[in-house]
C-alpha positions as CSV (number, residue, x, y, z in Angstrom):
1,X,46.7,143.0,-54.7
2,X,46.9,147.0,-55.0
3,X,50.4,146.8,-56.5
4,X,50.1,146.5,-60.1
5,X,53.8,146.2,-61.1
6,X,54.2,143.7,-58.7
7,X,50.5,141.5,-59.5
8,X,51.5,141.8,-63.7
9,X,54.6,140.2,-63.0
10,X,53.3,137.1,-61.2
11,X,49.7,136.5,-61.9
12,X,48.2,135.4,-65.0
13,X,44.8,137.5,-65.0
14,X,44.2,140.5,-63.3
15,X,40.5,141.5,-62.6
16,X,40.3,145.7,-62.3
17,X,37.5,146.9,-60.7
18,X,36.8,150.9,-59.8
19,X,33.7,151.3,-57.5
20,X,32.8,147.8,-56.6
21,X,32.4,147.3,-60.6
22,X,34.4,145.1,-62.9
23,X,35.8,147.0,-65.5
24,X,37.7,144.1,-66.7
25,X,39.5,140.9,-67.1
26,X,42.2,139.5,-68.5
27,X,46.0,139.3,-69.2
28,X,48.3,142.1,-68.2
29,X,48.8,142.9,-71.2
30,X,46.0,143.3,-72.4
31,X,44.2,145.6,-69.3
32,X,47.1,147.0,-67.8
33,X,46.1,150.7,-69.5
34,X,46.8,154.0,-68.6
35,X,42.7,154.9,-68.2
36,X,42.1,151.2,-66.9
37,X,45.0,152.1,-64.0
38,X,43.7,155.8,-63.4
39,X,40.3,154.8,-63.1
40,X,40.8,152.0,-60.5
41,X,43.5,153.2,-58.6
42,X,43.1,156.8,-59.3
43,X,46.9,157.6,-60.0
44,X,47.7,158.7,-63.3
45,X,50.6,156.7,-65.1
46,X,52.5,155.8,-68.4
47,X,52.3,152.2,-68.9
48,X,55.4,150.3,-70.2
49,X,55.8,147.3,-72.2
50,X,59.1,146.4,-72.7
51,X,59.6,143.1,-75.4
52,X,59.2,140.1,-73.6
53,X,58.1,141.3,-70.6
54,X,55.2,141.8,-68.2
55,X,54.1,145.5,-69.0
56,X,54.8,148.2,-65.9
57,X,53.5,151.5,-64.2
58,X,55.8,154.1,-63.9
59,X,53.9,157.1,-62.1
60,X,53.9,160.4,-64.1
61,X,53.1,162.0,-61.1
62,X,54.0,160.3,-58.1
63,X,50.8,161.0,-56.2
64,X,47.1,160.4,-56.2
65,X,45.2,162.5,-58.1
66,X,42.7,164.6,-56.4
């Protein structure tokens, strides 16, 4: 799944990986990061965690970075 809003909201583990690697595994909230996000995805966001919640993207930029 390329959405990650969408894939922290209903999946239990999410498994990053940038250039055929791994970077890592594990809870959203715990690997949904700003440089975890930018270096698989290549987009550069502000991740939020509101209390209770699965943390979100929101897009500082709105486009890839290039």
């Amino acid at each position: 799944m390329h959405d990650p809003n969408l894939a922290a909201r209903y999946i239990n583990q999410l498994a990053w990986l940038a250039d055929r690697t791994l970077l890592v595994q594990d809870t959203p909230a715990l690997t949904m990061t700003s440089p975890i996000v930018k270096a698989c995805l290549d987009i550069d966001v502000a991740v939020i965690r509101p209390t209770g919640k699965p943390p979100f993207c929101d897009a500082l930029h709105g486009l890839r970075a290039k």
